[in-house]
C-alpha positions as CSV (number, residue, x, y, z in Angstrom):
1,X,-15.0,-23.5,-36.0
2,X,-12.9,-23.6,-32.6
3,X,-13.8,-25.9,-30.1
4,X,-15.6,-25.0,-26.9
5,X,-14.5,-25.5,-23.1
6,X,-17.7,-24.9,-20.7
7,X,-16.1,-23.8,-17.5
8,X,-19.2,-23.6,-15.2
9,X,-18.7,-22.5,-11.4
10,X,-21.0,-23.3,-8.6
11,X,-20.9,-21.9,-5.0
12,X,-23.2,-24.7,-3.4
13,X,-25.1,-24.3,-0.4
14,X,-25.7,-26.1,2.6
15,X,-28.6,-28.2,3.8
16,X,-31.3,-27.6,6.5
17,X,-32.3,-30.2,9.4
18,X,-35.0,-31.4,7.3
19,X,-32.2,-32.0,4.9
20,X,-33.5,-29.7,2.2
21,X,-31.4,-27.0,0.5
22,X,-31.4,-23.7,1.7
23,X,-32.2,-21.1,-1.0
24,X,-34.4,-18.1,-1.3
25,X,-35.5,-16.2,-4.5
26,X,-33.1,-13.9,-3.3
27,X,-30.0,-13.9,-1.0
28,X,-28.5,-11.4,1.0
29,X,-25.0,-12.1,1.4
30,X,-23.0,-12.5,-2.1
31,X,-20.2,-15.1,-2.5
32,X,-16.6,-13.3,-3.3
33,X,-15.0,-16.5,-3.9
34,X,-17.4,-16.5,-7.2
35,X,-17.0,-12.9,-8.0
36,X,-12.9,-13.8,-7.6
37,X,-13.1,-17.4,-9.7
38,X,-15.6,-15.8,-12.1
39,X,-12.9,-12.6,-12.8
40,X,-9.7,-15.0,-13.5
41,X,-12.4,-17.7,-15.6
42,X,-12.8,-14.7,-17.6
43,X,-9.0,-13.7,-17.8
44,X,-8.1,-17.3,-18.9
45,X,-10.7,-16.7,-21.4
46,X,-9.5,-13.6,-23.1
47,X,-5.8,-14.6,-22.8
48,X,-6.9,-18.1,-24.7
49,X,-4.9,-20.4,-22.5
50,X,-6.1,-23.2,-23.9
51,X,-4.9,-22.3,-27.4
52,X,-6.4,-19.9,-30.2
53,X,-8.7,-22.5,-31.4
54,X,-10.6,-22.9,-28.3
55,X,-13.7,-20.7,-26.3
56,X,-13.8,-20.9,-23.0
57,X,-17.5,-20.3,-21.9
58,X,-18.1,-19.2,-18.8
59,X,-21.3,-19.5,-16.2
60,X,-22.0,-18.7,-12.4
61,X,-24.5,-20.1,-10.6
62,X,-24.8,-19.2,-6.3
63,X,-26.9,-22.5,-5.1
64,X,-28.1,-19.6,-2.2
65,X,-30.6,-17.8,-5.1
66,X,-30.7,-20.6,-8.0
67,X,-31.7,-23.7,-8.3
68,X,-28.6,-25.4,-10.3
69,X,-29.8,-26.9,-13.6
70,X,-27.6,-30.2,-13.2
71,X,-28.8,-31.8,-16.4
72,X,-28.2,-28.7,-18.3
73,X,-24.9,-28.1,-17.4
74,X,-24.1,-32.3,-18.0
75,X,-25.7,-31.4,-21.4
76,X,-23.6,-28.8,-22.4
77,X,-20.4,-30.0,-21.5
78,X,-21.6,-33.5,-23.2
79,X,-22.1,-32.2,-26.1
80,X,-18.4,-29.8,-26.5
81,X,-16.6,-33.1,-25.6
82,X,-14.7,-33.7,-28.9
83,X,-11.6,-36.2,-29.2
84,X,-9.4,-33.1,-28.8
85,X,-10.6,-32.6,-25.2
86,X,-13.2,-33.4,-22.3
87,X,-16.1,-30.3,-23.2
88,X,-15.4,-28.6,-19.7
89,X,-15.1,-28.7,-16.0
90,X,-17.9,-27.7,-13.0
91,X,-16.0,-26.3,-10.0
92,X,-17.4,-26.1,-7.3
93,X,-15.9,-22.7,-5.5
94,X,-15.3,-21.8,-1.9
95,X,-17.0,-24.4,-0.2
96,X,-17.0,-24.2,3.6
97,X,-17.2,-27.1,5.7
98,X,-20.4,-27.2,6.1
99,X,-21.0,-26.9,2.4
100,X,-19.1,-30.1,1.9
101,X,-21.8,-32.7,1.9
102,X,-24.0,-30.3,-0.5
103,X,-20.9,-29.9,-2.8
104,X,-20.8,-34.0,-2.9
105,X,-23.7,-34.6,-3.9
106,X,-23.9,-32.1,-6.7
107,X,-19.9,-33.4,-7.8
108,X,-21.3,-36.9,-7.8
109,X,-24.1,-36.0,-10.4
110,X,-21.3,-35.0,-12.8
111,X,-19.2,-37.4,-12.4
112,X,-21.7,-40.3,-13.0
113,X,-22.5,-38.6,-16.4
114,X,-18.2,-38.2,-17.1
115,X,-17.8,-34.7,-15.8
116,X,-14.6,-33.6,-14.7
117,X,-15.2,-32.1,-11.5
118,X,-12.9,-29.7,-8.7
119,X,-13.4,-28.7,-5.3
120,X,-12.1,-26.0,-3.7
121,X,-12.7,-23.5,-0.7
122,X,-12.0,-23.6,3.1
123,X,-13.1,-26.7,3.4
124,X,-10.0,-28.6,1.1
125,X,-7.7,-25.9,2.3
126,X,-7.8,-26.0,5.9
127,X,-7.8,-29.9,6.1
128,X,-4.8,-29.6,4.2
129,X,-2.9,-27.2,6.0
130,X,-3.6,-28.2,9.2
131,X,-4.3,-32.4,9.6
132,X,-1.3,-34.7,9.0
133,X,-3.8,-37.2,7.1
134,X,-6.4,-36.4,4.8
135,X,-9.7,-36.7,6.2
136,X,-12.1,-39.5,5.1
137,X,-14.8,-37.2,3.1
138,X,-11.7,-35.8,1.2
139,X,-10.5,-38.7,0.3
140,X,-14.1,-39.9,-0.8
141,X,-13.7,-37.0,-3.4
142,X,-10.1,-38.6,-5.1
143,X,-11.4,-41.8,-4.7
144,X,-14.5,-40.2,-7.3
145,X,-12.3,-39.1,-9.4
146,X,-13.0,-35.2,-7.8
147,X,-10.0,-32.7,-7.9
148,X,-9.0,-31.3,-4.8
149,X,-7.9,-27.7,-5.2
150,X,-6.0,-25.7,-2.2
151,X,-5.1,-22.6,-2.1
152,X,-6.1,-19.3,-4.1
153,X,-6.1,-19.4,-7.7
154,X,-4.8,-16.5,-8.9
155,X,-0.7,-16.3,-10.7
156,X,-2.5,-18.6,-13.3
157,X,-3.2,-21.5,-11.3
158,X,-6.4,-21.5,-12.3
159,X,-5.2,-21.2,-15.9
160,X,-3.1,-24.5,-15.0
161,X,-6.1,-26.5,-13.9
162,X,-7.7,-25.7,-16.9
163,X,-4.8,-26.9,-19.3
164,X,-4.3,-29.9,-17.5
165,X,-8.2,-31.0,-17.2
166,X,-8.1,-29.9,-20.9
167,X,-5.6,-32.7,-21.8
168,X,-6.5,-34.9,-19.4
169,X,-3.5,-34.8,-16.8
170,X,-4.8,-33.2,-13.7
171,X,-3.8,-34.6,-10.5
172,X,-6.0,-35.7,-7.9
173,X,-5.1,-32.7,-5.6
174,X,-3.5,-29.0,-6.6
175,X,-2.0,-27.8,-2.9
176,X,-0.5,-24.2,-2.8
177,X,-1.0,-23.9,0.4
178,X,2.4,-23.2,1.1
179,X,2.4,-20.3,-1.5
180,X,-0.2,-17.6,-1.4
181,X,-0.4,-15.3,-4.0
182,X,0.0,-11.1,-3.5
183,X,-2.9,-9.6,-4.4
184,X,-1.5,-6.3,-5.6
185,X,-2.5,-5.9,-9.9
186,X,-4.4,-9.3,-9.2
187,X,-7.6,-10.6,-11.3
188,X,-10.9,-8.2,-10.6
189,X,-13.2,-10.1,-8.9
190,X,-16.7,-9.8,-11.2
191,X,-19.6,-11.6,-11.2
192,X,-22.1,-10.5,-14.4
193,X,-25.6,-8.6,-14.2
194,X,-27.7,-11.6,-14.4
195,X,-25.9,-13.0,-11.5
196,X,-25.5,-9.8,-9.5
197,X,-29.1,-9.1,-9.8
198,X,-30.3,-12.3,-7.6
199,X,-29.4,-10.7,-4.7
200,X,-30.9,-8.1,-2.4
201,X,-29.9,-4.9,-3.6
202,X,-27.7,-5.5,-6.4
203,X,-25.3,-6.2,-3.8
204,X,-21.5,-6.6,-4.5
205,X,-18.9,-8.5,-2.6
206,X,-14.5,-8.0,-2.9
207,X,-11.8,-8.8,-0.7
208,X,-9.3,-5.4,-0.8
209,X,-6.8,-7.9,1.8
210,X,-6.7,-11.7,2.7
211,X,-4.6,-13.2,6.2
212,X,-4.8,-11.6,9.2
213,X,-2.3,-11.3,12.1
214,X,-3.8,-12.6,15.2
215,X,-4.2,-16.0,16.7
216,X,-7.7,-16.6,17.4
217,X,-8.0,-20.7,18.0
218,X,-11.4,-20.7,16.6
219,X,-10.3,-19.0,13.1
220,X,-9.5,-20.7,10.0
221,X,-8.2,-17.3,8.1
222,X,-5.0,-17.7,9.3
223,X,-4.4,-21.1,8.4
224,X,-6.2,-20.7,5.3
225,X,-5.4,-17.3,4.1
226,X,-2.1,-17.0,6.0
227,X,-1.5,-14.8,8.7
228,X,0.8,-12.0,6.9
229,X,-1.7,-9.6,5.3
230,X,-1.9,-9.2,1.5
231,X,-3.5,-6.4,0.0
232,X,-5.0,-4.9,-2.9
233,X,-4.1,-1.4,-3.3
234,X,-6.1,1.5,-4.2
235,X,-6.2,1.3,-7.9
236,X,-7.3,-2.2,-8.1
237,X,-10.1,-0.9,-6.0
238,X,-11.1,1.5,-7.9
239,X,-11.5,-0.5,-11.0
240,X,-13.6,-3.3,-9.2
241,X,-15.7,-0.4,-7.9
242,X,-16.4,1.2,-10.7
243,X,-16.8,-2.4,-13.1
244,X,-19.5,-3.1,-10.2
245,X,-21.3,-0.1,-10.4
246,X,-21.2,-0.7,-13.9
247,X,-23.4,-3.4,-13.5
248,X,-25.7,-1.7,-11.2
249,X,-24.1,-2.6,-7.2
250,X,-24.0,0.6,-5.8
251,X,-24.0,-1.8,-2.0
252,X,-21.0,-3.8,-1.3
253,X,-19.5,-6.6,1.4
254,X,-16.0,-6.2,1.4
255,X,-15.5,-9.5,3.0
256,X,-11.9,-9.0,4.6
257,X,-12.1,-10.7,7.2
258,X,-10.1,-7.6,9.0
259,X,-10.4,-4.2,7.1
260,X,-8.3,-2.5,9.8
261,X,-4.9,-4.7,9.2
262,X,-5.1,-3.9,5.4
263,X,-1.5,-1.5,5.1
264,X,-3.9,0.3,1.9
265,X,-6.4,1.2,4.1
266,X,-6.3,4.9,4.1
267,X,-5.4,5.1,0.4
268,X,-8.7,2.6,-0.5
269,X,-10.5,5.0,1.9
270,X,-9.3,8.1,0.4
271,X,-10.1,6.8,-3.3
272,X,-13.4,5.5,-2.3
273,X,-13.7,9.5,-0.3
274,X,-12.9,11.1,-4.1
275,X,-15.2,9.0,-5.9
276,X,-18.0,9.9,-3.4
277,X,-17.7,13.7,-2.9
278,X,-15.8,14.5,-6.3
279,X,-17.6,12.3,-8.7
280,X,-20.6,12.1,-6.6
281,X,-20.9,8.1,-7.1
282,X,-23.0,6.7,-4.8
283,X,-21.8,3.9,-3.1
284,X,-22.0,2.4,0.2
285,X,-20.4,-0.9,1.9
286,X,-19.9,-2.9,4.9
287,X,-16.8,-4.0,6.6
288,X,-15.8,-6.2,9.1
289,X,-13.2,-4.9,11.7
290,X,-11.7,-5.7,15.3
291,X,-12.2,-4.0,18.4
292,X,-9.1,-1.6,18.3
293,X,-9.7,0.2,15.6
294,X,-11.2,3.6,17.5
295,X,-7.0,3.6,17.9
296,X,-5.9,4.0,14.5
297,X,-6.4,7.9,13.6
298,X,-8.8,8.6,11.5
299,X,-10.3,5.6,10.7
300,X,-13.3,5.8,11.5
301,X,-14.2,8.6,10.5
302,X,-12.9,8.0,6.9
303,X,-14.8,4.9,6.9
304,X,-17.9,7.1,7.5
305,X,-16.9,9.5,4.3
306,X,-16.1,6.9,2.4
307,X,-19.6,5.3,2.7
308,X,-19.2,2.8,5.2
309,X,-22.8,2.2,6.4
310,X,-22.4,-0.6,8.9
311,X,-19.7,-2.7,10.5
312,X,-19.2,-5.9,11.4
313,X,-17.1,-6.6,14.6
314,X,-15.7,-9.6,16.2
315,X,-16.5,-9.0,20.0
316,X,-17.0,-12.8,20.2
317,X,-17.3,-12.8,24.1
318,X,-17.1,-9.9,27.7
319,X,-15.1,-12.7,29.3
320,X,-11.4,-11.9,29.7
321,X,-10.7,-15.3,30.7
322,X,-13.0,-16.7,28.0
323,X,-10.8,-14.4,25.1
324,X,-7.7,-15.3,26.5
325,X,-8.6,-18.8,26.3
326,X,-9.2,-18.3,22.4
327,X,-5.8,-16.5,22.3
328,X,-7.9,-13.6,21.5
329,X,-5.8,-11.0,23.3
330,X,-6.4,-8.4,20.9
331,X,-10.0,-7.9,22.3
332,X,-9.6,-5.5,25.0
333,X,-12.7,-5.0,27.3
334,X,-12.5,-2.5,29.2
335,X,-12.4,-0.7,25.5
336,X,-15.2,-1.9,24.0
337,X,-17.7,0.9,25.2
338,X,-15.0,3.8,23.6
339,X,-15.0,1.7,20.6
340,X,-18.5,1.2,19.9
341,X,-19.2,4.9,20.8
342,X,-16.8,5.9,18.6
343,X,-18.4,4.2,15.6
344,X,-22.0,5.2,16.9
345,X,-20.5,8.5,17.1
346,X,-20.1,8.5,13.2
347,X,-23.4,7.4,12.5
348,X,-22.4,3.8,11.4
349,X,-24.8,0.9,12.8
350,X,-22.9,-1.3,14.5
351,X,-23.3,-5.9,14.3
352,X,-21.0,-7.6,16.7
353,X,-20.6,-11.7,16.6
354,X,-20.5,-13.3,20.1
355,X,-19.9,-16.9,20.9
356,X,-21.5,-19.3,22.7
357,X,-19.7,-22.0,24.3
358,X,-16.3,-21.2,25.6
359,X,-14.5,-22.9,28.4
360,X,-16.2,-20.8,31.6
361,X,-19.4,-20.7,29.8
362,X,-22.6,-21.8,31.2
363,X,-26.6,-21.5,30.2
364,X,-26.7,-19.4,33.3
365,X,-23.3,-17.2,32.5
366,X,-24.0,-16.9,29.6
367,X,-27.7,-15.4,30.2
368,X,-26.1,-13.1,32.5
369,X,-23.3,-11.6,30.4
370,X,-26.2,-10.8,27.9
371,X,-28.0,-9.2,30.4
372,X,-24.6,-7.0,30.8
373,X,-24.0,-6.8,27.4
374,X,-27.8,-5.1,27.1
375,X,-26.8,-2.4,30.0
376,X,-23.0,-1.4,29.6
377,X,-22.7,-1.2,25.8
378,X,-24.0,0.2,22.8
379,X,-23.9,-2.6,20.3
380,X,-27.0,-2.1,18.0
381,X,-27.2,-5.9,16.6
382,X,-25.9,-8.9,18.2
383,X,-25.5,-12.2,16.5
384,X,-25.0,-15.3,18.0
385,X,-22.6,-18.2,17.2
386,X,-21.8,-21.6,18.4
387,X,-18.2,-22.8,19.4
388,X,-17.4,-24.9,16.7
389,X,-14.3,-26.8,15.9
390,X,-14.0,-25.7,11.6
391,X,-11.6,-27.5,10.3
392,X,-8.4,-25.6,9.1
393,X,-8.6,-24.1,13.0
394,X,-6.3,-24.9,15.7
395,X,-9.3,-26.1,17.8
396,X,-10.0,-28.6,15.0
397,X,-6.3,-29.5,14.7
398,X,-6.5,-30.0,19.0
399,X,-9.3,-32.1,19.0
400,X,-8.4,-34.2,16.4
401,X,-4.9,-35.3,17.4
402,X,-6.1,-35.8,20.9
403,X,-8.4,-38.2,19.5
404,X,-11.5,-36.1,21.6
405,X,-14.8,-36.7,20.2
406,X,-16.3,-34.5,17.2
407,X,-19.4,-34.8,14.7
408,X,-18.4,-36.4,11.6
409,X,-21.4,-34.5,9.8
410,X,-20.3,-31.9,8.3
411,X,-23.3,-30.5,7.9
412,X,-24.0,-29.5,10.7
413,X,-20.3,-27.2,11.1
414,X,-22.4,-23.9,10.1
415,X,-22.0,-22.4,13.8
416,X,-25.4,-23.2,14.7
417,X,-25.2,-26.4,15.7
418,X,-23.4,-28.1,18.5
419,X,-20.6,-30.5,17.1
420,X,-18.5,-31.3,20.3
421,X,-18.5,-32.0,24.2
422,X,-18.3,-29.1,26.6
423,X,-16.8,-29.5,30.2
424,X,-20.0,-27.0,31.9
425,X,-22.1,-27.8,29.3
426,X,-24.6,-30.6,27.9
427,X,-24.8,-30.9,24.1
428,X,-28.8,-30.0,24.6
429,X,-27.9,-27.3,27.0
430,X,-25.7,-25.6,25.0
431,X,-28.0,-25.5,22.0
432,X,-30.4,-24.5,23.9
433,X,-29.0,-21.7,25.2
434,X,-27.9,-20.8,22.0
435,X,-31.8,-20.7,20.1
436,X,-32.7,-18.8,23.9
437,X,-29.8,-16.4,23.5
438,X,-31.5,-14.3,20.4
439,X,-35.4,-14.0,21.9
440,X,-33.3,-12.8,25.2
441,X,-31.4,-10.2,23.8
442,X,-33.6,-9.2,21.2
443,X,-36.1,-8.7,23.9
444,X,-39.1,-5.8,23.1
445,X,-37.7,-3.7,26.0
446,X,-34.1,-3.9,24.5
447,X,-35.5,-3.3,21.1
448,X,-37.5,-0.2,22.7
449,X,-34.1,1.1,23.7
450,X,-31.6,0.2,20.8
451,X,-34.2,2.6,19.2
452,X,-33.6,5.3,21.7
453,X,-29.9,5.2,21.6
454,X,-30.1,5.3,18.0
455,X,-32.3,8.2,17.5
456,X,-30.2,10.1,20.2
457,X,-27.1,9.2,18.2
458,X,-29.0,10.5,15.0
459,X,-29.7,7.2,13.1
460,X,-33.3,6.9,12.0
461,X,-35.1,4.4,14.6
462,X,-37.3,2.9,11.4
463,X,-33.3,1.4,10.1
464,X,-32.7,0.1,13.0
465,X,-36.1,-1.7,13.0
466,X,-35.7,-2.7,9.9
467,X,-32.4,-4.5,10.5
468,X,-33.9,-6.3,13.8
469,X,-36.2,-7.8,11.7
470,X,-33.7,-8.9,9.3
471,X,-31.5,-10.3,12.5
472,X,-34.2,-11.9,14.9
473,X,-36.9,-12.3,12.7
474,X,-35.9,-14.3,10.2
475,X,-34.1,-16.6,13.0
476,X,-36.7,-16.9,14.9
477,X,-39.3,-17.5,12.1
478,X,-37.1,-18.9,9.2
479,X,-35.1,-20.8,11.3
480,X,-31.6,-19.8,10.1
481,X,-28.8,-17.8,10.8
482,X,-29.3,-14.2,9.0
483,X,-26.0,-14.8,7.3
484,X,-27.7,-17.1,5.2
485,X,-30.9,-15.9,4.9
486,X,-32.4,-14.4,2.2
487,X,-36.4,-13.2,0.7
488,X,-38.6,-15.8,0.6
489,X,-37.3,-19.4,1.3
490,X,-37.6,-21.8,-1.6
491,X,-37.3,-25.6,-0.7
492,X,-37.3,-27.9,-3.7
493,X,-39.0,-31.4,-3.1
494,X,-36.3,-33.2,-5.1
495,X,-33.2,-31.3,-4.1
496,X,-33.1,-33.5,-0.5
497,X,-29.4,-34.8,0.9
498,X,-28.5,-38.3,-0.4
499,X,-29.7,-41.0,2.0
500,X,-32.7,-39.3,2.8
501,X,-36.0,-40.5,1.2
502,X,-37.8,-38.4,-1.1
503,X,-41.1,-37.3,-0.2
504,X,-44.1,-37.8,-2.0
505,X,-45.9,-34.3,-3.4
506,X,-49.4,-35.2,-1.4
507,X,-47.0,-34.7,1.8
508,X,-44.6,-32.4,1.1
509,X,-46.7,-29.8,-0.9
510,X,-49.5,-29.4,1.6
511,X,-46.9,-29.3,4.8
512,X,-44.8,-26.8,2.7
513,X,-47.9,-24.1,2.0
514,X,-48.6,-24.3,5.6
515,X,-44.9,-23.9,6.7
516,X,-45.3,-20.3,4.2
517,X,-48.6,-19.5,5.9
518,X,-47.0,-19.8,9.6
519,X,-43.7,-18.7,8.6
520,X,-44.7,-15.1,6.8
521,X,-47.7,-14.7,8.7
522,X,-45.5,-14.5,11.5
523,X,-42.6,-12.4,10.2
524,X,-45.4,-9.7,9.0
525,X,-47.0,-9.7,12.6
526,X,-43.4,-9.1,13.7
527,X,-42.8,-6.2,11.6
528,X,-46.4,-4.7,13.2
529,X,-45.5,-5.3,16.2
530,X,-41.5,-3.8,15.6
531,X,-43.2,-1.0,13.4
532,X,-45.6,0.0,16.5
533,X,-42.9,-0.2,19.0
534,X,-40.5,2.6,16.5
535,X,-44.1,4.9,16.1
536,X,-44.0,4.6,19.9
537,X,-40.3,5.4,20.7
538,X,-40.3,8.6,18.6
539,X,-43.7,9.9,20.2
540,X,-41.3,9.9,23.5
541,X,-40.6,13.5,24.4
542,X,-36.5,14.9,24.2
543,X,-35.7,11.3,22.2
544,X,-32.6,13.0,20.9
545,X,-31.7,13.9,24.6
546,X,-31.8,10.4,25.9
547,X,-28.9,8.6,27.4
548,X,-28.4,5.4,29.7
549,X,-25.3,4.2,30.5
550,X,-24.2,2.4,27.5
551,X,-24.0,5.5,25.5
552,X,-22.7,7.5,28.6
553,X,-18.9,8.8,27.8
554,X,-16.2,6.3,29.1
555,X,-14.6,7.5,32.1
556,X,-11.3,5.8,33.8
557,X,-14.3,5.1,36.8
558,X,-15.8,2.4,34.6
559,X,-13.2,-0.4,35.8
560,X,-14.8,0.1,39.1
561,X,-18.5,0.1,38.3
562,X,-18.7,-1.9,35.3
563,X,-19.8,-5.7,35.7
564,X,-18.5,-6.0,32.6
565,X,-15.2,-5.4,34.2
566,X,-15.5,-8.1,36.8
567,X,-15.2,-10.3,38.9
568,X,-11.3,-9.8,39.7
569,X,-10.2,-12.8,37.6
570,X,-11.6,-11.2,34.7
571,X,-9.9,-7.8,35.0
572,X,-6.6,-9.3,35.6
573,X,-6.0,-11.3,32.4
């Protein structure tokens, strides 16, 4: 009989204030760094690297839509362990700073029980990269006997780990760091049915490029992921495409973190342009892009053939001085109306991140260049982000060696939450303005006219309802960010963060069924009140003739009437 290996991979999630994990029955946005672990597990797998006489078994779990069956897993593993090797390894994949302290906890489970256990992600590999000396919750991990993992895993470094967990040799930390993989005829990322299925849709997530080429202070892709582009090309698209439709994603996230600096672009647009109109697949996706792209020929408008949907764009701020500070030069303001009219133009709805926080920001600037935002362009859904110093970014790199004050909790590094000082700015101030900054631009008046300009641009007013719901009302109801939101919130009494007590079920039960009772009660009032204001809007006479100035064609006149544009600081840098 050949001996089994049990390698089981974990994306963990983070915790809330209350210090409860955040999970829903099911999520919205799907984990790539899974799909891409879970496609070379299964490589190492069929290529037997751990010898002909051993079977590597294989299980996902995504924290965000599962509640992790700890004990299980300890079982498993517990019971493979022979004298010929250790039964398995957990790893916990692609954990972000603020997944850290979630990610500890769950390692520390399995390695009281004798689990060999590795962490990997942003988190391991920006620290890395970026601090002289490893960071105290890092070194908390070797001291537990964790493995640190930086880097990508692909080249069979993964397959390393394995061999050397297998004979009991790994090191306390894997950095490649300084040698990122190409991606071209790399592992398909997969993830399986059963996994797949726990999210909305059937969604799908791939990366078709990692790295980008700009600067951005805030960013940790390009200390993470380098910033020279490497790309999948066409072909390796195709396959993950079709292997995902296979089991039953016909909606994907391709998670570059910029589509438009991929050199394969066209070709992956083209492919994905035959498999659509030639094989009639049907298959749509969102991408995330910066504002130049109404430049490159063509683009967009292959993006809309190829069944691009909706696009994500970093607008991050309409302060010149504010993006300069960032070293985000790319971000050119005075095009950001041509650019978003150029994508409304195909039909696509449009998100834009914007962030809160930066050097000339104030409570009172910042209510004011939302007021401008609201007038001069046509960005359909705005979400908000606090300044925060991730580690693996040069801000985080700044800060530290300068010795400047930053909040040791991890936790709490999920862009929500305020986790340094501000020279304009109290900490309460600035998170103030930051839970203020959704109700004011998701205003009913604004609503009422995101769903004019979208039925004058021909995109049904009931989808943009639906997605302001999605956006603002499941912040303002459920509390979080709708990157991590999901369908109905599950909190688990006895998954609470270490050092917290746990509550009894006489308090926690009966507070809980009332927290569902405000909660939905309130989201489905919402969607009344959203659903009346849509009937409204399209009883308005000539909807598809309406216009206001953010839709308005750009003329070279703008620079002198836009506030946008101003004051004169602004429009020189």
């Amino acid at each position: 009989m050949p001996r089994r290996f049990h390698v089981v991979l974990v994306k963990p999630s983070h915790y809330d204030d209350d210090g409860y994990v955040i999970q829903w029955a099911r999520a919205w946005i799907p984990s790539n760094s899974l799909a891409c672990l879970y496609g070379i597990a299964l490589e190492a797998s069929g290529t037997r690297v751990l010898g002909d006489d051993v079977e590597i078994a294989i299980d996902a779990y995504d924290e965000t839509n599962t509640i992790i069956p700890v004990r299980r897993i300890i079982r498993r593993i517990a019971d493979a362990a022979t004298g010929e090797g250790p039964g398995g390894l957990v790893c916990l994949v692609g954990v972000q700073s603020n997944q850290f302290p979630r990610a500890m906890d769950l390692a520390r489970q399995f390695r009281d029980a004798g689990i060999a256990v590795a962490i990997g992600g942003f988190h391991v590999s920006g620290c890395l990269s970026m601090l002289a000396e490893m960071p105290a919750d890092l070194a908390e991990a070797v001291d537990l006997g964790i493995t640190l993992f930086a880097g990508e895993s692909e080249e069979g470094r993964f397959a390393q780990l394995l061999r050397d967990v297998d004979a009991g040799r790994a090191p306390p930390i894997y950095n490649h760091m300084a040698d990122l993989p190409g991606l071209q005829g790399a592992t398909t990322p997969f993830l399986p049915a059963h996994v797949v299925g726990r999210y909305i849709e059937s969604i799908g997530a791939f990366d078709a490029g990692r790295g980008c080429p700009f600067q951005c202070s805030f960013c940790t892709i390009i200390n993470v992921q380098g910033r020279k582009s490497r790309w999948r090309d066409a072909d390796d698209i195709e396959t993950l495409v079709r292997a995902m439709l296979a089991q039953g994603a016909s909606r994907f996230f391709i998670t570059d973190d910029n589509f438009a600096r991929n050199r394969n672009w066209e070709a992956i647009f083209d492919r994905l342009i035959h498999l659509r109109e030639h094989e009639r697949m049907s298959l749509q996706f969102i991408i995330q892009v910066d504002t130049l792209v109404h430049r490159i020929p063509n683009f967009v408008e292959k993006a809309r053939r190829a069944g691009c949907t909706r696009v994500f764009i970093g607008l991050e701020n309409v302060n010149a001085d504010n993006l300069m500070a960032a070293k985000k030069r790319q971000n050119k303001i005075a095009e950001y109306r041509r650019m978003l009219q150029a994508w409304r133009a195909a039909g696509i709805v449009t998100y834009a991140g914007y962030i809160l926080g930066f050097p000339a920001d104030t409570p009172e600037s910042i209510e004011r260049d939302i007021r401008v935002i609201q007038r001069e362009l046509p960005i359909d859904l705005l979400e908000f982000f606090v300044l925060t110093p991730l580690p693996g970014s040069e801000d985080h790199k700044t800060l530290h060696d300068k010795g400047v004050w930053m909040d040791p909790d991890m936790n709490k590094y999920d862009l929500e939450h305020v986790t340094t000082g501000h020279a304009r700015m109290s900490a309460e101030a600035w998170q103030d303005i930051y839970h203020r900054a959704w109700g004011l631009y998701y205003s009913d008046d604004h609503v009422k006219t995101l769903m004019r300009r979208a039925a004058a641009s021909g995109i049904k007013p009931v989808r943009l309802m639906q997605h302001v719901l999605q956006f603002h009302g499941f912040f303002k109801y459920e509390r979080v960010h709708p990157l991590q939101a999901g369908n109905f919130r599950r909190k688990v009494r006895i998954q609470r963060r270490s050092g917290l007590p746990r509550e009894s079920a006489v308090v926690f039960y009966p507070r809980r069924l009332v927290e569902i009772v405000r909660t939905y009660g309130g989201l489905a009032l919402y969607a009344w009140r959203l659903n009346r204001m849509r009937k409204a809007v399209q009883r308005e006479p000539d909807l598809r003739r309406y216009t206001d100035l953010a839709i308005t064609p750009v003329s070279d006149a703008d620079a002198e009437t836009l506030e946008m544009l101003g004051p004169a600081g602004s429009r020189a840098a």
